[in-house]
Backbone as JSON Lines, residues from 0, in Angstrom:
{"i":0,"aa":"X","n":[-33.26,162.5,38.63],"ca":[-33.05,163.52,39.65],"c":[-33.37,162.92,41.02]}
{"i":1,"aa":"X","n":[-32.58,163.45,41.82],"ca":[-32.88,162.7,42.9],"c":[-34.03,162.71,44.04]}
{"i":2,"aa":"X","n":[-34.71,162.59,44.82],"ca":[-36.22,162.97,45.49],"c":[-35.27,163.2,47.32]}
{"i":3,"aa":"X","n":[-36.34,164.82,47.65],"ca":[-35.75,165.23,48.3],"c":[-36.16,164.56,49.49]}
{"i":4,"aa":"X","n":[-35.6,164.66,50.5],"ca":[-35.54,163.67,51.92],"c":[-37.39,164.39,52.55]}
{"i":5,"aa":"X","n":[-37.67,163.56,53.42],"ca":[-38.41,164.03,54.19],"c":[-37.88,164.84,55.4]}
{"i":6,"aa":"X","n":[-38.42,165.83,55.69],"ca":[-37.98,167.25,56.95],"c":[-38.24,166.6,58.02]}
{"i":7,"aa":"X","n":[-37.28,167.24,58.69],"ca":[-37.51,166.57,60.1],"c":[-38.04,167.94,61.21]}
{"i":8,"aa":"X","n":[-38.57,167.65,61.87],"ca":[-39.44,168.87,62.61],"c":[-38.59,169.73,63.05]}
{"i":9,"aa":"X","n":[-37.23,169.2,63.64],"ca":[-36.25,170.0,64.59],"c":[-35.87,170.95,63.49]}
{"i":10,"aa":"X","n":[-35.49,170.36,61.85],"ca":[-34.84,170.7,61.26],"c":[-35.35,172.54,60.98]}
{"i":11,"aa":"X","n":[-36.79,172.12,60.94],"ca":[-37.93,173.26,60.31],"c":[-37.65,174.43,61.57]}
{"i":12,"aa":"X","n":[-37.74,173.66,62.54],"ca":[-37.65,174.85,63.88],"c":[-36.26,175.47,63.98]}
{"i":13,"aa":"X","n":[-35.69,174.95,63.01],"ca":[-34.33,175.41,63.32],"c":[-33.74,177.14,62.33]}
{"i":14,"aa":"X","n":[-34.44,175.96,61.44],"ca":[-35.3,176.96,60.33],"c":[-35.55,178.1,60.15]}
{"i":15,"aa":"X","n":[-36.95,178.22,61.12],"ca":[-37.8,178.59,61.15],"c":[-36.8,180.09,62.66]}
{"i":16,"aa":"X","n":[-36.02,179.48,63.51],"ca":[-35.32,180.57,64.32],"c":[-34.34,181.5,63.39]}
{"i":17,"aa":"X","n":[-33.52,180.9,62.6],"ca":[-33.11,181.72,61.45],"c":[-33.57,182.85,60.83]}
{"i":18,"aa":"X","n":[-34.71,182.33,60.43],"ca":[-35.28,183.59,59.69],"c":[-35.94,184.27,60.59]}
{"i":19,"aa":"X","n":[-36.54,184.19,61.68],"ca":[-36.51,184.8,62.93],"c":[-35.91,185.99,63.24]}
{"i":20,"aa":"X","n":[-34.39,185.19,63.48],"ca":[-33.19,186.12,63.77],"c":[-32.93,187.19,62.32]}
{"i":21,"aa":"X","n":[-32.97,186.5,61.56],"ca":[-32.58,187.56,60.39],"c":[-33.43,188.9,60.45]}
{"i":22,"aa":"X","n":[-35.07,188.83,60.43],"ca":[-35.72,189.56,61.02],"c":[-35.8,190.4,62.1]}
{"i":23,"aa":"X","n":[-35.16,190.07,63.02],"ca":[-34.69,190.92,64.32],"c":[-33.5,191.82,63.51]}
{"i":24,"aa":"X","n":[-32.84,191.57,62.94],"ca":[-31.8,192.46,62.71],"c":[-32.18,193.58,61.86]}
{"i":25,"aa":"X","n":[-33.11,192.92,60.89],"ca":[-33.56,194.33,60.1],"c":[-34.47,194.82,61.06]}
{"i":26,"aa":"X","n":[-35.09,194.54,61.69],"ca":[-36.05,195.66,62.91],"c":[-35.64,196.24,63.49]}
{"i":27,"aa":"X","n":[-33.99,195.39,64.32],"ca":[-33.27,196.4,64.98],"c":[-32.69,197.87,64.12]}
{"i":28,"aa":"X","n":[-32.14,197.37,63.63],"ca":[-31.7,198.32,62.38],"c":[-32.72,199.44,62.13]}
{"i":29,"aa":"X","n":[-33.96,199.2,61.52],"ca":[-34.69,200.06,61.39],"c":[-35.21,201.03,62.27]}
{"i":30,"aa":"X","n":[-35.34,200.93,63.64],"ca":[-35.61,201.28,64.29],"c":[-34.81,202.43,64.86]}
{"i":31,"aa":"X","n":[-33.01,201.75,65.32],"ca":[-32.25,202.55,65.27],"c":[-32.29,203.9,64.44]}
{"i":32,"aa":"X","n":[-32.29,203.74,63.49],"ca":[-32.39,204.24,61.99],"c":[-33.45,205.41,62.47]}
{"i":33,"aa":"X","n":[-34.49,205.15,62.42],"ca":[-35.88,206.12,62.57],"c":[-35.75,207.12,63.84]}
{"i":34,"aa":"X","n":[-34.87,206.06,64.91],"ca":[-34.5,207.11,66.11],"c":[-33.64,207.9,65.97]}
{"i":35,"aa":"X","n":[-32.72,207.6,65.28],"ca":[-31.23,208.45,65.54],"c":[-31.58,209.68,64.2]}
{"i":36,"aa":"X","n":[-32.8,209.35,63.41],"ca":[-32.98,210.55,62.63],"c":[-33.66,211.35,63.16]}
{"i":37,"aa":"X","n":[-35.16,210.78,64.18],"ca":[-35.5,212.13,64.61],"c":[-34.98,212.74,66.02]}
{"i":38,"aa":"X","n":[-33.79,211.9,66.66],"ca":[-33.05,212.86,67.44],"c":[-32.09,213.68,66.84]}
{"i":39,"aa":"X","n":[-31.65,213.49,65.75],"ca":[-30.76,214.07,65.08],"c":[-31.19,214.64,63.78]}
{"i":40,"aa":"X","n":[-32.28,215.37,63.27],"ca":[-32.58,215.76,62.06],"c":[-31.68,216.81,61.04]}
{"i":41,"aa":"X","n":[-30.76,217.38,61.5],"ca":[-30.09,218.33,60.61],"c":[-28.59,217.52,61.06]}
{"i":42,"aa":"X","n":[-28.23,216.62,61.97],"ca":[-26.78,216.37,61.85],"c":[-26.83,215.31,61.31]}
{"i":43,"aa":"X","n":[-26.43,214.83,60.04],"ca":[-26.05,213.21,59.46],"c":[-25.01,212.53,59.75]}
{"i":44,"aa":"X","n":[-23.84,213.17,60.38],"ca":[-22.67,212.18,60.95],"c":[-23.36,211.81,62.44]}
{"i":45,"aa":"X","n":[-24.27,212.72,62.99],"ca":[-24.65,211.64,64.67],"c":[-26.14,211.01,63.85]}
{"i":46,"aa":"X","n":[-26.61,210.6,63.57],"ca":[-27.89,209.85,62.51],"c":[-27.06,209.0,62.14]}
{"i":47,"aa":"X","n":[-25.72,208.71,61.66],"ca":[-25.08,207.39,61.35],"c":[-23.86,206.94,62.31]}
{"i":48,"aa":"X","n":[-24.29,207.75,63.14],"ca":[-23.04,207.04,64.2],"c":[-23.8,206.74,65.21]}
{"i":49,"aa":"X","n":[-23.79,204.79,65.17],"ca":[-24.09,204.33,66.39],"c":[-23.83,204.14,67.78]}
{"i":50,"aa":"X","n":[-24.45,204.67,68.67],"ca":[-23.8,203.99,69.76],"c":[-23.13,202.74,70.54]}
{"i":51,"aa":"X","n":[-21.98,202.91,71.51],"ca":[-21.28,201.54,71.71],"c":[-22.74,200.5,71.93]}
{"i":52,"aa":"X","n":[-24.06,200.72,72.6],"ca":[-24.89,199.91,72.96],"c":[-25.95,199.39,71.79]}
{"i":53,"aa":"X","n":[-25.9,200.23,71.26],"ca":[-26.56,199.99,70.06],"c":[-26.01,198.92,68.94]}
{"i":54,"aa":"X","n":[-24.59,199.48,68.74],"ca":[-23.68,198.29,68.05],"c":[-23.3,197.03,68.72]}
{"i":55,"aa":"X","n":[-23.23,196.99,69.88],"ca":[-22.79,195.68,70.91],"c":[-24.89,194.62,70.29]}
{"i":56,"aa":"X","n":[-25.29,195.85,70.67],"ca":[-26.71,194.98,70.36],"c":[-26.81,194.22,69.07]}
{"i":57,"aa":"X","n":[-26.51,194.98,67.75],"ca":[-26.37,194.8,66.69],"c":[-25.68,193.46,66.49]}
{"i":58,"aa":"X","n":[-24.28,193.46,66.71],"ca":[-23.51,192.45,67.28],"c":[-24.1,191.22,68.05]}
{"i":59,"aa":"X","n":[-24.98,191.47,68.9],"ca":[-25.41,189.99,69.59],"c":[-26.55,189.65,68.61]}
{"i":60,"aa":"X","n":[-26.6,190.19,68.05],"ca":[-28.2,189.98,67.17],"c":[-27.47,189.32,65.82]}
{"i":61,"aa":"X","n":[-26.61,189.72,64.94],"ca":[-25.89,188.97,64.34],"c":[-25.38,187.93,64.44]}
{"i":62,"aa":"X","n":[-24.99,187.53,66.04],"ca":[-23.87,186.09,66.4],"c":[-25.17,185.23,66.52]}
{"i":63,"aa":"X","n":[-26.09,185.58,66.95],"ca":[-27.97,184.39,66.93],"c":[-27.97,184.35,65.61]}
{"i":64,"aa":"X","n":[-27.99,185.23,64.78],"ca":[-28.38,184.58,63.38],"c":[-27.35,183.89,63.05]}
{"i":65,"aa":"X","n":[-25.9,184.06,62.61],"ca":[-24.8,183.11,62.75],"c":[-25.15,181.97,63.19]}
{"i":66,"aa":"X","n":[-25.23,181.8,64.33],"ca":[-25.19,180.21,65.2],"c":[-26.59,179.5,64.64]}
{"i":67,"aa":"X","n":[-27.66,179.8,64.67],"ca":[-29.18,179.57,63.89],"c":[-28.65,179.43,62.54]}
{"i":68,"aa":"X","n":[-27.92,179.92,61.53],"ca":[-27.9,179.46,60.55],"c":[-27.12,178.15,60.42]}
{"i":69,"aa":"X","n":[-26.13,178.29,61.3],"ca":[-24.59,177.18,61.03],"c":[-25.27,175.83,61.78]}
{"i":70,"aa":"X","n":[-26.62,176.35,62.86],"ca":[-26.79,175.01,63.06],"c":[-28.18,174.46,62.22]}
{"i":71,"aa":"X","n":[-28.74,175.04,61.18],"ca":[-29.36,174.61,60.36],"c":[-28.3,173.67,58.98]}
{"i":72,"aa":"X","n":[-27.15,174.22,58.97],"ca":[-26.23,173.58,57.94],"c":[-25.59,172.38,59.07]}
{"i":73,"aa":"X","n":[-25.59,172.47,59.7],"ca":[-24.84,171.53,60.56],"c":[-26.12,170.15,61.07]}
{"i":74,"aa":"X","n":[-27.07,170.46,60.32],"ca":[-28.18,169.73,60.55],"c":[-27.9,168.13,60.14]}
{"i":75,"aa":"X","n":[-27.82,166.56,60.7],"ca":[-27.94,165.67,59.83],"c":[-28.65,165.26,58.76]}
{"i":76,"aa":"X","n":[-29.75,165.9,58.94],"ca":[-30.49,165.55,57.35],"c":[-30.25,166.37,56.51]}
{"i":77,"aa":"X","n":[-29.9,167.85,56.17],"ca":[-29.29,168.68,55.18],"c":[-27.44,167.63,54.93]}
{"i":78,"aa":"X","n":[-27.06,166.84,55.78],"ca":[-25.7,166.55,55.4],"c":[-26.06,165.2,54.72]}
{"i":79,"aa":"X","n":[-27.1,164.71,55.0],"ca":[-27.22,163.3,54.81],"c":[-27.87,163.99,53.18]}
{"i":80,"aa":"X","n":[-28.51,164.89,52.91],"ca":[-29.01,165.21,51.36],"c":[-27.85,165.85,50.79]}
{"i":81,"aa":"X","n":[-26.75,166.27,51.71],"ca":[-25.9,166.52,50.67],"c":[-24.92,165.36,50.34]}
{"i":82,"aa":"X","n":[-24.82,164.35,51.23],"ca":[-23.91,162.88,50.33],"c":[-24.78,162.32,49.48]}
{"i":83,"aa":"X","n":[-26.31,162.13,49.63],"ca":[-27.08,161.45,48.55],"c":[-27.69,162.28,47.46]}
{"i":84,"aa":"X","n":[-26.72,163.26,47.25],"ca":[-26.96,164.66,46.31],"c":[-28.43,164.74,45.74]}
{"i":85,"aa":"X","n":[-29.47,165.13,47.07],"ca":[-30.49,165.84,46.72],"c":[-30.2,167.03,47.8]}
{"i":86,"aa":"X","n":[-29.29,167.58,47.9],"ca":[-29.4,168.79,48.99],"c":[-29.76,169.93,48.28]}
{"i":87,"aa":"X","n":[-30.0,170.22,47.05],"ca":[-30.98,171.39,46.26],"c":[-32.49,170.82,46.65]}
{"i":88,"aa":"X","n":[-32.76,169.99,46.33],"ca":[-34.28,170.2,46.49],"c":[-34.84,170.4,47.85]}
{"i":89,"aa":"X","n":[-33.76,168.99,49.03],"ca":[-33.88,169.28,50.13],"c":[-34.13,170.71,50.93]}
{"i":90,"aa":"X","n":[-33.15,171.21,50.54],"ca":[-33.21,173.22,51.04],"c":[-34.14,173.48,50.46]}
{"i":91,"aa":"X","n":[-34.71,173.52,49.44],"ca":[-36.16,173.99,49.07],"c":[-36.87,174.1,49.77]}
{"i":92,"aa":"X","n":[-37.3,172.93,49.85],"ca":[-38.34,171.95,50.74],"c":[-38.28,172.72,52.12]}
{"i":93,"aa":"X","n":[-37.39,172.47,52.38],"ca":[-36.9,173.2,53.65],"c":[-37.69,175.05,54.23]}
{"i":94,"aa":"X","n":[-36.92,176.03,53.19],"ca":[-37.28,177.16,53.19],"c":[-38.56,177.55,52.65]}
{"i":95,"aa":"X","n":[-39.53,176.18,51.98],"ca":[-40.69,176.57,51.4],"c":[-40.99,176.23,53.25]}
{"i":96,"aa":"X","n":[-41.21,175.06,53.84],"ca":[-41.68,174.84,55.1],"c":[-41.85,175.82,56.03]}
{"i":97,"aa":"X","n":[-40.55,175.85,56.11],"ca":[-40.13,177.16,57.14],"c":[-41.01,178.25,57.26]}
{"i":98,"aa":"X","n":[-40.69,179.25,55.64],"ca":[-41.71,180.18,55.65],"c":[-43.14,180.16,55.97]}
{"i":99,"aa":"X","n":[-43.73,178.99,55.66],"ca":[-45.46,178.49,55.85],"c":[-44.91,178.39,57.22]}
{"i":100,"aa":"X","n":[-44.22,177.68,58.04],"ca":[-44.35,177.77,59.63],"c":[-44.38,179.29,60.02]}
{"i":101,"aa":"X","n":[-43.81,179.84,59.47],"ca":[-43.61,180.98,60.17],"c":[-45.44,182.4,59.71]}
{"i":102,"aa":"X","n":[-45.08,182.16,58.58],"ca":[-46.55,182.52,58.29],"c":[-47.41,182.28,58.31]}
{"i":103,"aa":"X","n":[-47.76,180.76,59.91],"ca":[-49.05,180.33,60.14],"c":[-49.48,180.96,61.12]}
């Protein structure tokens, strides 16, 4: 089996903004969510209908996680573990890091 590369710091921070961003989206979300119910408690079509600003937000908050993810795959050392086929353990390695960065 093959032994996974050593991480490179940028790689982890890159990482590490990803899951970041992914996190912003469920907060945004939730939040929305909690507001638009207690401005709206007896109507459920305005409780699920977002506003244009709300969705444009939604939207920019999605295209950061997009670009944060594509440039974690677009990373040279995730490409360089995927021609010397350890890019499973590599990503491991990776998302075990990440998370400990982020939960320090």
């Amino acid at each position: 089996m093959p032994k996974a590369l050593e991480l490179a710091s940028d790689l982890i921070d890159l990482q590490r903004a990803s899951l970041t961003a992914e996190t912003a989206i469920g907060t945004y979300i939730a939040t929305v969510q909690a507001r638009r119910r207690e401005e709206h408690p007896d109507d459920v079509v305005a409780r699920c209908t977002w506003t244009d600003e709300e969705s444009a937000e939604l939207g920019r908050l999605y295209e950061t996680h997009t670009a944060t993810a594509l440039a974690v795959r677009a990373h040279p050392l995730l490409e360089q573990a995927r021609l010397e086929g350890c890019h499973a353990q590599t990503w491991d390695a990776l998302k075990a890091a990440a998370r400990d960065a982020v939960a320090a």
